[in-house]
N, CA, C and O atoms as a DFTB+ gen file, in Angstrom:
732 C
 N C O
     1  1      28.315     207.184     157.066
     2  2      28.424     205.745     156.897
     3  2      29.815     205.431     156.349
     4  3      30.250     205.924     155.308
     5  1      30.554     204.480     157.212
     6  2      31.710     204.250     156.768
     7  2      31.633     202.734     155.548
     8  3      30.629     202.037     155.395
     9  1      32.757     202.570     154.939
    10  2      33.146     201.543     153.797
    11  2      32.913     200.168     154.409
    12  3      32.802     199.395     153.457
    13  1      32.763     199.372     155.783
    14  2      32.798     198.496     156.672
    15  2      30.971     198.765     156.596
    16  3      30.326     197.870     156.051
    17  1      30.305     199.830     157.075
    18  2      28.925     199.584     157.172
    19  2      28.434     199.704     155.622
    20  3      27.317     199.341     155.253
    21  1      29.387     200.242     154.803
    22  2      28.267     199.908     153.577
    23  2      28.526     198.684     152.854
    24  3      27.775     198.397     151.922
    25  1      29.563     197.865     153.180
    26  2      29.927     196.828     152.779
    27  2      28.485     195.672     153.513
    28  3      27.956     194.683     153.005
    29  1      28.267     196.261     154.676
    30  2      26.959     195.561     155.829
    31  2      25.991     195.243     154.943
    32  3      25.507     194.166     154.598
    33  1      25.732     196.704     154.540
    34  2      24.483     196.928     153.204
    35  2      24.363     196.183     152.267
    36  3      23.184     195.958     151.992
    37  1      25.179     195.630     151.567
    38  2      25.313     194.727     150.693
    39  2      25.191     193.791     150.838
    40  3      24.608     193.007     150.088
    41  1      25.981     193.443     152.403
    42  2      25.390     191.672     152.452
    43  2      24.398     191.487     152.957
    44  3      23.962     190.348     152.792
    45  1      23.512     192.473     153.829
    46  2      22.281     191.513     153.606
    47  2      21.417     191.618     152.897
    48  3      20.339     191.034     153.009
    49  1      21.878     192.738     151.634
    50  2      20.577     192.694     150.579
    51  2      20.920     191.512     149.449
    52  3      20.016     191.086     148.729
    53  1      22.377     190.978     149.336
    54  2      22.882     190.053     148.995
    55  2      22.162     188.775     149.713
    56  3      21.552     187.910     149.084
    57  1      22.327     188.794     151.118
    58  2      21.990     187.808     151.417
    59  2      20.453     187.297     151.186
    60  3      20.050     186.251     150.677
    61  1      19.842     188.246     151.662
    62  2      18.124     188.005     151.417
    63  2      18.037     187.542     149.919
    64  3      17.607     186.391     149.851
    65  1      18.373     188.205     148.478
    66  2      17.989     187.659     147.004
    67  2      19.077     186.526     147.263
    68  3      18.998     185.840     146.244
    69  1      19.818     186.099     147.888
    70  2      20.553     184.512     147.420
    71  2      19.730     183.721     147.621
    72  3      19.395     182.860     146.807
    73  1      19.088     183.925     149.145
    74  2      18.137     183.463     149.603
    75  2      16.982     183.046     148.948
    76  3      16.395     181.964     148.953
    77  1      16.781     184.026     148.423
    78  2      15.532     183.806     147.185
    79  2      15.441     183.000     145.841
    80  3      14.462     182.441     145.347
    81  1      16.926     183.107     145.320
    82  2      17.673     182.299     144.362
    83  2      18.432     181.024     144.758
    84  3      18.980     180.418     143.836
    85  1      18.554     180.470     146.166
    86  2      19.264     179.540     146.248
    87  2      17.875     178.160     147.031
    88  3      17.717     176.960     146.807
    89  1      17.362     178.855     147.680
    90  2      16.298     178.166     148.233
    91  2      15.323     178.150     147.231
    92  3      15.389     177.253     146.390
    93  1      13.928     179.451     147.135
    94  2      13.311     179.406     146.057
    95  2      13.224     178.706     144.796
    96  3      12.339     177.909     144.484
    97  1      14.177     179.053     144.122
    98  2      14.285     178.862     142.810
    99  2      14.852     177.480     142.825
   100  3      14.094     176.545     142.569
   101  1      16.727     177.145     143.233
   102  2      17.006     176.555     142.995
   103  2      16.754     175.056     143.687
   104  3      17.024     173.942     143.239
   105  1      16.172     175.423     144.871
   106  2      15.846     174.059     145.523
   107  2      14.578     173.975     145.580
   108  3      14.321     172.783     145.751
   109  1      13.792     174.477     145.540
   110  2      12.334     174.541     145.377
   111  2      11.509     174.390     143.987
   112  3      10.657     173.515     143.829
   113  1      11.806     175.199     143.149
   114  2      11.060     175.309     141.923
   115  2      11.678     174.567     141.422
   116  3      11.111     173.474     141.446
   117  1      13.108     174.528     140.675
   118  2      13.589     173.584     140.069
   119  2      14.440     172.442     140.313
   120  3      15.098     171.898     139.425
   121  1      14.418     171.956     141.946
   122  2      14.747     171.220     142.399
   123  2      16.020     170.746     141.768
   124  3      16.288     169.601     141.403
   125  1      16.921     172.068     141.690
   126  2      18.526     170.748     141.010
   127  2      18.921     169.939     141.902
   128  3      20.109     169.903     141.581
   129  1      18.841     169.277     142.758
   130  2      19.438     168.215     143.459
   131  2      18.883     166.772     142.809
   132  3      19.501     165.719     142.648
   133  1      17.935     167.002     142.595
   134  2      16.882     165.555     142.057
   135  2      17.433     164.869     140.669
   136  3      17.243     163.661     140.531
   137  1      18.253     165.760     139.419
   138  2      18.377     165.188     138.412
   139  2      20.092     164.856     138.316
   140  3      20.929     165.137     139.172
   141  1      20.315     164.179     137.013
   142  2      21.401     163.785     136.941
   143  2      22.030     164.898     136.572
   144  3      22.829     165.411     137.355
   145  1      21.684     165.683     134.832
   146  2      22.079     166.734     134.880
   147  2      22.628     167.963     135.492
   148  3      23.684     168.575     135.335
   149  1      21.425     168.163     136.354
   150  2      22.281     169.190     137.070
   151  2      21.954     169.010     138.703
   152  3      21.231     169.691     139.430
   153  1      22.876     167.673     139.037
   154  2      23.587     167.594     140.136
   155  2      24.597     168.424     140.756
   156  3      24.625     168.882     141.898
   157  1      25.617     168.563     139.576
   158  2      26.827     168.768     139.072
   159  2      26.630     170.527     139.840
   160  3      27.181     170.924     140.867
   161  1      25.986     171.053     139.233
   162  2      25.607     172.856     139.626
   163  2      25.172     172.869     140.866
   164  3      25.372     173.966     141.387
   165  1      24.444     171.784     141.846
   166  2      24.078     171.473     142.749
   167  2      24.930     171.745     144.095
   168  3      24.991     172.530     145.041
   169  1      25.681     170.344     143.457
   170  2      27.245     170.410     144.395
   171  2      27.829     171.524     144.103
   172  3      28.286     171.906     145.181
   173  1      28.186     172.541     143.033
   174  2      28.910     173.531     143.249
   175  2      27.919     174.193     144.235
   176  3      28.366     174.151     145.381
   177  1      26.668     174.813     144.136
   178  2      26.217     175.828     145.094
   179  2      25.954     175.016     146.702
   180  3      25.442     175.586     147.665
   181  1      26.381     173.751     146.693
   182  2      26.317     173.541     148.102
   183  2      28.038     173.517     148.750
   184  3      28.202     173.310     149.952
   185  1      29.346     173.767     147.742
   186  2      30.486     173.926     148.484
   187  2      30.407     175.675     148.693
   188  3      31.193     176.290     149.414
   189  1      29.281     176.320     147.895
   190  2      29.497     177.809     148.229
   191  2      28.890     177.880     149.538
   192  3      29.340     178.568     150.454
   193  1      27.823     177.130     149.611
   194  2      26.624     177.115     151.101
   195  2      27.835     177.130     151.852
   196  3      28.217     178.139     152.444
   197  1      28.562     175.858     151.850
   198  2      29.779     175.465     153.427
   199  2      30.788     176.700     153.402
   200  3      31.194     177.011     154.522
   201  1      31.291     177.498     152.293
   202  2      31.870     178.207     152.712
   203  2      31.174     179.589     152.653
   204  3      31.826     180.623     152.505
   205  1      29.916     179.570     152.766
   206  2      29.910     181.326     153.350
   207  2      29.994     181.308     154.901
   208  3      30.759     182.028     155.542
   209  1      29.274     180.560     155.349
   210  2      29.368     180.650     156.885
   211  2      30.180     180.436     157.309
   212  3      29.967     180.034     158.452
   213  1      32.124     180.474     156.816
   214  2      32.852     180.326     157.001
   215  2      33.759     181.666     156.638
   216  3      34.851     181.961     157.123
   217  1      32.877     182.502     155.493
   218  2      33.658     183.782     155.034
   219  2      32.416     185.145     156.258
   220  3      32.706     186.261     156.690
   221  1      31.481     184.554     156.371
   222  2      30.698     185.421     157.623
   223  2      31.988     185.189     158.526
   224  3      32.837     186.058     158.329
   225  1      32.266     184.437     159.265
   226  2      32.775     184.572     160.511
   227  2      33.668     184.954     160.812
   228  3      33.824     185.541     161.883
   229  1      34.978     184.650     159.567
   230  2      35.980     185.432     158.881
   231  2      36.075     186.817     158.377
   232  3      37.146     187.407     158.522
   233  1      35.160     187.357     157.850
   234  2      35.037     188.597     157.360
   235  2      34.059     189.649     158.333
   236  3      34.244     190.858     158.189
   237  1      33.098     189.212     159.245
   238  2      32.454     190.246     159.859
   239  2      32.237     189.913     161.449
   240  3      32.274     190.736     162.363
   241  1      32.048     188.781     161.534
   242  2      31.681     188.468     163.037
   243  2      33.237     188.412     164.074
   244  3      33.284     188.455     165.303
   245  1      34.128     188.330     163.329
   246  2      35.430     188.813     163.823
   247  2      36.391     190.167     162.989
   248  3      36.141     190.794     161.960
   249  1      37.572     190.249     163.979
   250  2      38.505     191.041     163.373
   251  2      39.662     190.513     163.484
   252  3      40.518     190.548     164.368
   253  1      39.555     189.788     162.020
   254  2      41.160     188.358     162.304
   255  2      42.102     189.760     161.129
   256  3      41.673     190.452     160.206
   257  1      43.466     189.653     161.773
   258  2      44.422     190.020     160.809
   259  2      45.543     188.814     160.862
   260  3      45.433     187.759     161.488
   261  1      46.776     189.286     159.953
   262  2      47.643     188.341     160.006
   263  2      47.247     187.164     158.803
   264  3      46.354     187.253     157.961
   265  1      48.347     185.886     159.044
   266  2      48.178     185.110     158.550
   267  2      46.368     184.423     158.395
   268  3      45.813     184.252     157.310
   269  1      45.972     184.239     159.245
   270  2      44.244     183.830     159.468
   271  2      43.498     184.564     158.346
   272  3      42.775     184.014     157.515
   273  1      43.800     186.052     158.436
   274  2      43.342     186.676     157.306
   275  2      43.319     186.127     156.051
   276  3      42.453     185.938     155.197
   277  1      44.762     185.871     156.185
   278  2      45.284     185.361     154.275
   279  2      44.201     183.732     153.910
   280  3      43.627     183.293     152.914
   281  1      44.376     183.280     155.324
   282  2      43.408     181.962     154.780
   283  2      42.239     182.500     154.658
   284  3      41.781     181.984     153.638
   285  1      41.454     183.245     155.089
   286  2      40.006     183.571     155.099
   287  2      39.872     184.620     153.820
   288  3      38.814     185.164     153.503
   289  1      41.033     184.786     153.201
   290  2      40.928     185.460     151.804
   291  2      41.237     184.822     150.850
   292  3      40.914     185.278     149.753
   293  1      41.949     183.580     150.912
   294  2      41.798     182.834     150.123
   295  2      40.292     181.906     150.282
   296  3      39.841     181.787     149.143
   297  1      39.708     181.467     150.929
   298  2      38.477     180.561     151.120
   299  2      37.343     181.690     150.394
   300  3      36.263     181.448     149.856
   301  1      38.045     183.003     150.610
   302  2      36.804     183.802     149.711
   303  2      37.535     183.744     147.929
   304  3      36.775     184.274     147.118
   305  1      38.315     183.411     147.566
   306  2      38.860     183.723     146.187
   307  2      38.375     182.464     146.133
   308  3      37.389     182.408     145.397
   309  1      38.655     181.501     146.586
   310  2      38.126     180.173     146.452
   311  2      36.692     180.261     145.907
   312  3      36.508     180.056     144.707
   313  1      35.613     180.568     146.763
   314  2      34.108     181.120     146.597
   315  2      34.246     182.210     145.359
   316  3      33.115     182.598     145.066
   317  1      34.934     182.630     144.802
   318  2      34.510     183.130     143.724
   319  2      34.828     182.562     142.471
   320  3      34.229     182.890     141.447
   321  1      35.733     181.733     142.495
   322  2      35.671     180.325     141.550
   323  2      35.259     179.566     141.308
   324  3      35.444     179.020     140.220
   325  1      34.156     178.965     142.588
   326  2      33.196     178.399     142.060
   327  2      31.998     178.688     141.753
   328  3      31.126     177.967     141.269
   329  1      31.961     180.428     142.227
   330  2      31.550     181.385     141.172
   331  2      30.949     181.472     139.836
   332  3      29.858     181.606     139.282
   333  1      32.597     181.286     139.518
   334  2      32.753     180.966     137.720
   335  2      32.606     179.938     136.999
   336  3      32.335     179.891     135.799
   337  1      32.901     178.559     138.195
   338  2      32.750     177.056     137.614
   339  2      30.937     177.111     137.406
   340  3      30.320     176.600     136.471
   341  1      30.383     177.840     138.503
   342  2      28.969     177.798     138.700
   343  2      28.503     178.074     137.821
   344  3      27.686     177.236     137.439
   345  1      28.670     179.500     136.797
   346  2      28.133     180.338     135.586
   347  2      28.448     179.667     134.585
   348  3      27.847     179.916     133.540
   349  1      29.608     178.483     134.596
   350  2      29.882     177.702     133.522
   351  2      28.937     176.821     133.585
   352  3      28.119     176.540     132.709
   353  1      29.014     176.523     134.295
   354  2      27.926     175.071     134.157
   355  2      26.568     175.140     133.680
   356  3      25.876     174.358     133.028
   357  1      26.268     176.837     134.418
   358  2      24.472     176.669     134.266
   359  2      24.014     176.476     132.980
   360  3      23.310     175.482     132.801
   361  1      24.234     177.144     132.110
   362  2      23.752     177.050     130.284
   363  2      23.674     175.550     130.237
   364  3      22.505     175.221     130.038
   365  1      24.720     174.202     130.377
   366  2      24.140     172.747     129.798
   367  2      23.493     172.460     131.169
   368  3      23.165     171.273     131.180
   369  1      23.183     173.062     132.310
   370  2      22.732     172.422     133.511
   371  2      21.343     172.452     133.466
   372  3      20.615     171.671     134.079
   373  1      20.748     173.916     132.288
   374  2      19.523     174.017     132.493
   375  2      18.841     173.720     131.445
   376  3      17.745     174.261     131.294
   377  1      19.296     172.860     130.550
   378  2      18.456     172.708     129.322
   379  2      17.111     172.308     129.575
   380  3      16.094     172.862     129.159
   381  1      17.232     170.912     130.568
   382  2      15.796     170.888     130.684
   383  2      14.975     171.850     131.071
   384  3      13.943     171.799     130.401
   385  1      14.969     172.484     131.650
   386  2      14.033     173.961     131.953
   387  2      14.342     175.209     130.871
   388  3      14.737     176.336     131.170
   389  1      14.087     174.752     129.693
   390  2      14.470     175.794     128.502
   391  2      15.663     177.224     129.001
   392  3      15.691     178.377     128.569
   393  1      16.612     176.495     130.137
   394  2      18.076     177.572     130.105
   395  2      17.343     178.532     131.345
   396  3      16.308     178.546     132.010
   397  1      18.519     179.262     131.192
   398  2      18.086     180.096     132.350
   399  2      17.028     181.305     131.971
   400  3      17.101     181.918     130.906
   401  1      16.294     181.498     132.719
   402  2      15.285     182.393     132.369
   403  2      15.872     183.773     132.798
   404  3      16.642     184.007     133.730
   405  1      15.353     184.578     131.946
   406  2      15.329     186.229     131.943
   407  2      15.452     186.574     134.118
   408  3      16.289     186.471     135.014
   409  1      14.991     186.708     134.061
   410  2      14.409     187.174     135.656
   411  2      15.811     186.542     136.307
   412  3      16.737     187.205     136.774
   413  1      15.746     185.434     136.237
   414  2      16.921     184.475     137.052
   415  2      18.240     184.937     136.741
   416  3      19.099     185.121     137.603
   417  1      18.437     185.159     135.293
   418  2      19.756     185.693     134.395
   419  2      20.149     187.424     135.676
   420  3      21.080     188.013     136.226
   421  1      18.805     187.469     135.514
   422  2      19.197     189.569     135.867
   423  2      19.641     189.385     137.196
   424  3      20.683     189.889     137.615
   425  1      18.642     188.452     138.089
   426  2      19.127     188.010     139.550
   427  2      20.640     187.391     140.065
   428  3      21.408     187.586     141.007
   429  1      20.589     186.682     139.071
   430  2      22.563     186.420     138.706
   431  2      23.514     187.528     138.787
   432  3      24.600     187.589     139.364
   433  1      22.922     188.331     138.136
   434  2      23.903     189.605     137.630
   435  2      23.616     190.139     138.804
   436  3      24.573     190.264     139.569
   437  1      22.496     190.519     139.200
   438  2      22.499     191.705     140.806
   439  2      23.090     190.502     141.714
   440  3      24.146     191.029     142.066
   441  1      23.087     189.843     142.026
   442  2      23.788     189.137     143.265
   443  2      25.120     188.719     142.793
   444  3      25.737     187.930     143.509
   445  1      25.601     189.087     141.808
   446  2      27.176     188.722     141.792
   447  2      27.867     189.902     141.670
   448  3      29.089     189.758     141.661
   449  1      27.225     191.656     141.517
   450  2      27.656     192.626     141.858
   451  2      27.208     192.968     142.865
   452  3      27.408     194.181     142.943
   453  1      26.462     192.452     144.121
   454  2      26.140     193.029     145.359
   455  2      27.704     192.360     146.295
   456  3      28.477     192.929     147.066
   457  1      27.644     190.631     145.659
   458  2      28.477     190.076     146.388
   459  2      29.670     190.425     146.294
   460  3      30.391     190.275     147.281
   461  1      30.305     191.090     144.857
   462  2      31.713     191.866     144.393
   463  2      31.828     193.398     144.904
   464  3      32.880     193.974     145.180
   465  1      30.950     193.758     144.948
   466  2      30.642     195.425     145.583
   467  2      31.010     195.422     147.437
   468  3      31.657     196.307     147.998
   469  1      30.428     194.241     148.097
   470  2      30.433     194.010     149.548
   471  2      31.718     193.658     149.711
   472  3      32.273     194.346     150.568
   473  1      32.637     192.558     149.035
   474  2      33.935     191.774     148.956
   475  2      34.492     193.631     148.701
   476  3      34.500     194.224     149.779
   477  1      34.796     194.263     147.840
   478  2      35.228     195.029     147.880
   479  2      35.407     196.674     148.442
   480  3      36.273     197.536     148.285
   481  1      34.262     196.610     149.084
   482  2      33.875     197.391     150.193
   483  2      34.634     196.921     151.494
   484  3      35.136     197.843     152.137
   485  1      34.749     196.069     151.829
   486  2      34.904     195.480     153.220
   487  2      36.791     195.431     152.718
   488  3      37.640     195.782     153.537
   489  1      37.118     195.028     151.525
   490  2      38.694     194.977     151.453
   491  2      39.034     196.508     151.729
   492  3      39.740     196.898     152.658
   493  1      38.427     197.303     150.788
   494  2      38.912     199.219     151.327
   495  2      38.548     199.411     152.453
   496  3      38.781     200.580     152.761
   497  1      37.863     198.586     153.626
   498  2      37.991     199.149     154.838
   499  2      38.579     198.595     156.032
   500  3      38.498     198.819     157.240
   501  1      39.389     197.549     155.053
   502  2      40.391     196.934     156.493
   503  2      41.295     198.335     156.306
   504  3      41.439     199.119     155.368
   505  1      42.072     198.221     158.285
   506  2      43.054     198.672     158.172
   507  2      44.165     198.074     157.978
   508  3      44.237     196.846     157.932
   509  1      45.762     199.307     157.758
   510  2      46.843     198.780     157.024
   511  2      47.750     197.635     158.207
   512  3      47.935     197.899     159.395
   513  1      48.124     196.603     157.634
   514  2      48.842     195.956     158.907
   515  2      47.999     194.249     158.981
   516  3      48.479     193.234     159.488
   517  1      46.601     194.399     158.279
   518  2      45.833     193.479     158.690
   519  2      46.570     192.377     157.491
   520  3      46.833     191.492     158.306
   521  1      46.967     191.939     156.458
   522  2      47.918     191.263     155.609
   523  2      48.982     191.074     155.985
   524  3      49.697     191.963     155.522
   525  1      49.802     190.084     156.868
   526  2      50.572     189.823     157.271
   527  2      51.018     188.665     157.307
   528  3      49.913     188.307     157.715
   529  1      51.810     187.355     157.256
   530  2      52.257     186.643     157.453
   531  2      52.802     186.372     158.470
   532  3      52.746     185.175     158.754
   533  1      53.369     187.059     159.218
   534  2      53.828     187.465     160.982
   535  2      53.355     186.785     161.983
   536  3      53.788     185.772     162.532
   537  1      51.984     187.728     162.271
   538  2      51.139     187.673     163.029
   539  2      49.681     186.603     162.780
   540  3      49.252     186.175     161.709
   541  1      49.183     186.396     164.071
   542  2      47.370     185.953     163.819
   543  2      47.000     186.749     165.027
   544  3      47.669     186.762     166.061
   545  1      45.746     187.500     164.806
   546  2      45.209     188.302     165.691
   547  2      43.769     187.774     165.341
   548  3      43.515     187.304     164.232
   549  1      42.864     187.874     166.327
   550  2      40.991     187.470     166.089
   551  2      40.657     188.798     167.491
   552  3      41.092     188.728     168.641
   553  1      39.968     189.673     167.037
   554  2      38.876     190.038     167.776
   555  2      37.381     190.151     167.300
   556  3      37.057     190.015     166.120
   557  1      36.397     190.441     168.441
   558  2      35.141     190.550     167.998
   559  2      35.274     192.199     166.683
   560  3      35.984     193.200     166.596
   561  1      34.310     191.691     166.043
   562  2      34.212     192.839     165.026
   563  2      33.071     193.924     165.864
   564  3      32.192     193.601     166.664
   565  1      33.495     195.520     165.284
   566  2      32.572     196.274     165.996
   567  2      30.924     195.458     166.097
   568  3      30.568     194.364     165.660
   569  1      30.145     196.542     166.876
   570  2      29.231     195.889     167.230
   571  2      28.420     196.043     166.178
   572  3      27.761     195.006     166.250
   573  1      27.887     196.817     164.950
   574  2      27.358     196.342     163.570
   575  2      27.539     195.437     163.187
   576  3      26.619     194.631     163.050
   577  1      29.180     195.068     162.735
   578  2      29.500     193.990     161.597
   579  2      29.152     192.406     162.555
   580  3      28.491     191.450     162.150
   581  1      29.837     192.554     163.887
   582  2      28.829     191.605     164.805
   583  2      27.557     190.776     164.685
   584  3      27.403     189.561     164.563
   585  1      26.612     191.872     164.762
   586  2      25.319     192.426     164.965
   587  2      24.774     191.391     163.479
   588  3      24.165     190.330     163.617
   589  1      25.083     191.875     162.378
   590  2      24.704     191.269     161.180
   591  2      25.472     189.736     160.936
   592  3      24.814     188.848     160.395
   593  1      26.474     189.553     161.237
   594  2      26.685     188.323     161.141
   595  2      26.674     187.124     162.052
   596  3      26.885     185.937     161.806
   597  1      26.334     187.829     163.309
   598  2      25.751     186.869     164.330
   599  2      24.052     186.230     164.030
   600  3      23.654     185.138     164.436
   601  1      23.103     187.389     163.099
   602  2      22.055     187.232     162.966
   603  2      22.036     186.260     161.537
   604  3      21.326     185.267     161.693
   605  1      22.477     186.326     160.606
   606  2      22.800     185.585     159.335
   607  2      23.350     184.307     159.571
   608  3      23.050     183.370     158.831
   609  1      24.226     184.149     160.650
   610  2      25.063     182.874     160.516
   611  2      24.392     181.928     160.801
   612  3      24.730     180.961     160.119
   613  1      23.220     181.608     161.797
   614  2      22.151     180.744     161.801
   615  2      21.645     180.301     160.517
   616  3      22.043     179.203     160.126
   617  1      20.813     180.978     159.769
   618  2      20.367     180.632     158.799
   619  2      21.266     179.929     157.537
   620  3      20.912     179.161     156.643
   621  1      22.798     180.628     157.913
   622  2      23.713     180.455     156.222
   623  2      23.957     178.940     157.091
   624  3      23.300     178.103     156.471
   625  1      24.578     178.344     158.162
   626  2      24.707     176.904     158.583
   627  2      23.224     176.555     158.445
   628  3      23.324     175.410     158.886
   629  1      22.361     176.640     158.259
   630  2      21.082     175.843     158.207
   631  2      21.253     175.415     156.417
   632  3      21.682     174.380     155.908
   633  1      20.903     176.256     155.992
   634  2      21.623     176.499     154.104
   635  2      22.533     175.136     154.052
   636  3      22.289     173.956     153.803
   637  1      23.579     175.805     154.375
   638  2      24.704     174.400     154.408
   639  2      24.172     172.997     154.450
   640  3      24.201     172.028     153.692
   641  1      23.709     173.249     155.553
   642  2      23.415     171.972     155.838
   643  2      22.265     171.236     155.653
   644  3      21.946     170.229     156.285
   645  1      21.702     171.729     154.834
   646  2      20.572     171.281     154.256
   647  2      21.019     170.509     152.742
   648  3      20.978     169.314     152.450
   649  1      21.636     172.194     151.584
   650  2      22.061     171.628     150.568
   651  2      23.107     170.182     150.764
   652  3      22.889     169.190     150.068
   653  1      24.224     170.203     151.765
   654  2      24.660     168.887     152.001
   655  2      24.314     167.636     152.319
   656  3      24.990     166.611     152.231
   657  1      22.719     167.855     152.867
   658  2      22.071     166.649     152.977
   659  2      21.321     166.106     151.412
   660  3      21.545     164.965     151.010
   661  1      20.245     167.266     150.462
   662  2      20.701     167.026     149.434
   663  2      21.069     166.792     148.089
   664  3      20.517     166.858     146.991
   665  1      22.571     166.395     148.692
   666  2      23.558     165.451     147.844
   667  2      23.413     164.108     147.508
   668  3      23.640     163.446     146.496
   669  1      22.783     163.777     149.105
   670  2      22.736     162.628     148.718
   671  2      21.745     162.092     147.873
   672  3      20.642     162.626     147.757
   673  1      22.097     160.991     147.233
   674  2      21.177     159.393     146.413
   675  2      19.662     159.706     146.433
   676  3      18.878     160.161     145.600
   677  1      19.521     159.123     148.194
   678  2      18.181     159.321     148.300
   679  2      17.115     160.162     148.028
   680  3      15.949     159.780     147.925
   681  1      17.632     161.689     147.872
   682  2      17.212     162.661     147.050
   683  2      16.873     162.708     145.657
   684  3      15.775     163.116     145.279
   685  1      17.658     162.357     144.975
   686  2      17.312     162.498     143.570
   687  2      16.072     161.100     142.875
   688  3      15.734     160.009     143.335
   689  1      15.682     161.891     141.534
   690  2      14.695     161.044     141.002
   691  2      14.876     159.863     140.937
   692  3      16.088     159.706     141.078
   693  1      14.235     158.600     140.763
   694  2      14.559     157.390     140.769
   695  2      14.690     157.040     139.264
   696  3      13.678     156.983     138.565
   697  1      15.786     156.831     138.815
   698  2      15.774     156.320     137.300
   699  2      15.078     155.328     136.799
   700  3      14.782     154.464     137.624
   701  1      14.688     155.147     135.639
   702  2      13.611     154.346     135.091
   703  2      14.160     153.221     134.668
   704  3      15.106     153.126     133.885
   705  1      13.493     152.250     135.253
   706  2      14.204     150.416     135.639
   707  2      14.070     149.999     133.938
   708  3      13.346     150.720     133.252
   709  1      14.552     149.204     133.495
   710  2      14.549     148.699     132.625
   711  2      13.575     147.016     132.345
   712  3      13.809     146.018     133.026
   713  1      12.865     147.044     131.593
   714  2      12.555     145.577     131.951
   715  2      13.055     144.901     130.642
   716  3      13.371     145.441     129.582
   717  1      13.049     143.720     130.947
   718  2      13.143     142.506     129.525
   719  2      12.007     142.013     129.380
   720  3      11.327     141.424     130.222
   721  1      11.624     142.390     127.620
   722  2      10.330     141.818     127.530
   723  2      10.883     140.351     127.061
   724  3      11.906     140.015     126.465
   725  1       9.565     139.486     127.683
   726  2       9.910     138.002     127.004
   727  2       9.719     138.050     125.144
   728  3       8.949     138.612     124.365
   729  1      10.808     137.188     125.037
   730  2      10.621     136.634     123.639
   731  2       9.364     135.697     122.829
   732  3       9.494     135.384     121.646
C-alpha cells in the first residue's frame, strides 16, 4: 500500500464519522442552525461543507500540478482555519447544551487527526515538480483515488448544499414576540 492509498484510508473513515458528527449530531440532535447562539459555528461548518467538495476534486478525483495546485492548497489551509475558528467557537456555542460532551470532544479529536494524517499522507505522496508556479496540468487521478472521490463527491455537494440552505431565516427558531400589556 502506497502513501496516496493510505491517505484513501483516511478519508473515508474521516469521511463516514464527519458524517456522523456533521449531520447526526450537529444538524440533527442539536440542530445548530435553529438558534442565535450558535448560528455563528453553523456558518463556519457550512463554508467547510462548500469547500470539501472542492478539496475532493482537487486533491483526489484529479491530478492537478502547477499553479492550480497552489490554489487547491491554499482552499485546503483555508479549511483548516476554519478548523480553528470552528474549535474556537464551540465552548460559548454550546452552552446551551451543557458544552461539548465527552463522546463529541473524543470525535473532534479522531476526525481532526484522521483529516491531518490524510492531508499529510497525500502531501508525501505527490510527486516532485507538482508545486510550481510555471505550469497548470489536471489529469484524472489513478483509478483508486478516482474511484473514492467520484463516490463521496455526491454526497459531500448534497452536505453543502443542504447546510447552505440552512442558513437561512426561515430555519431558525422563531423569537419570542413581545407584547404590551395594557395599563
Amino acid at each position: 500500500m502506497n502513501l496516496l492509498d493510505l491517505s484513501l484510508v483516511f478519508l473515508v473513515v474521516f469521511s463516514g464519522l464527519a458524517f456522523w458528527d456533521g449531520i447526526v449530531l450537529h444538524l440533527w440532535k442539536y440542530k445548530l442552525y435553529r438558534y442565535e447562539d450558535t448560528i455563528y459555528e453553523h456558518q463556519l461548518h457550512t463554508v467547510r461543507a462548500v469547500l470539501f467538495p472542492l478539496i475532493l476534486v482537487g486533491l483526489f478525483l484529479f491530478e492537478i500540478k502547477g499553479w492550480l495546485y497552489v490554489v487547491i492548497l491554499v482552499i485546503t489551509f483555508l479549511d483548516l482555519v476554519i478548523q480553528i475558528m470552528d474549535m474556537w467557537e464551540e465552548k460559548g456555542a454550546r452552552i446551551r447544551f451543557g458544552g461539548l460532551s465527552s463522546n463529541e470532544y473524543i470525535l473532534h479529536v479522531v476526525l481532526t487527526s484522521l483529516h491531518s494524517s490524510m492531508l499529510l499522507l497525500y502531501l508525501l505522496s505527490k510527486p516532485d515538480g507538482s508545486f510550481s508556479l510555471q505550469t497548470a496540468e489536471i489529469v484524472f487521478s489513478n483509478s483508486l483515488a478516482y474511484l473514492v472521490a467520484i463516490n463521496l463527491l455526491p454526497g459531500a455537494i448534497l452536505i453543502a448544499t443542504l447546510h447552505l440552505a440552512l442558513c437561512h431565516p426561515f430555519f431558525r427558531r422563531e423569537k419570542t414576540v413581545r407584547t404590551i400589556s395594557p395599563m
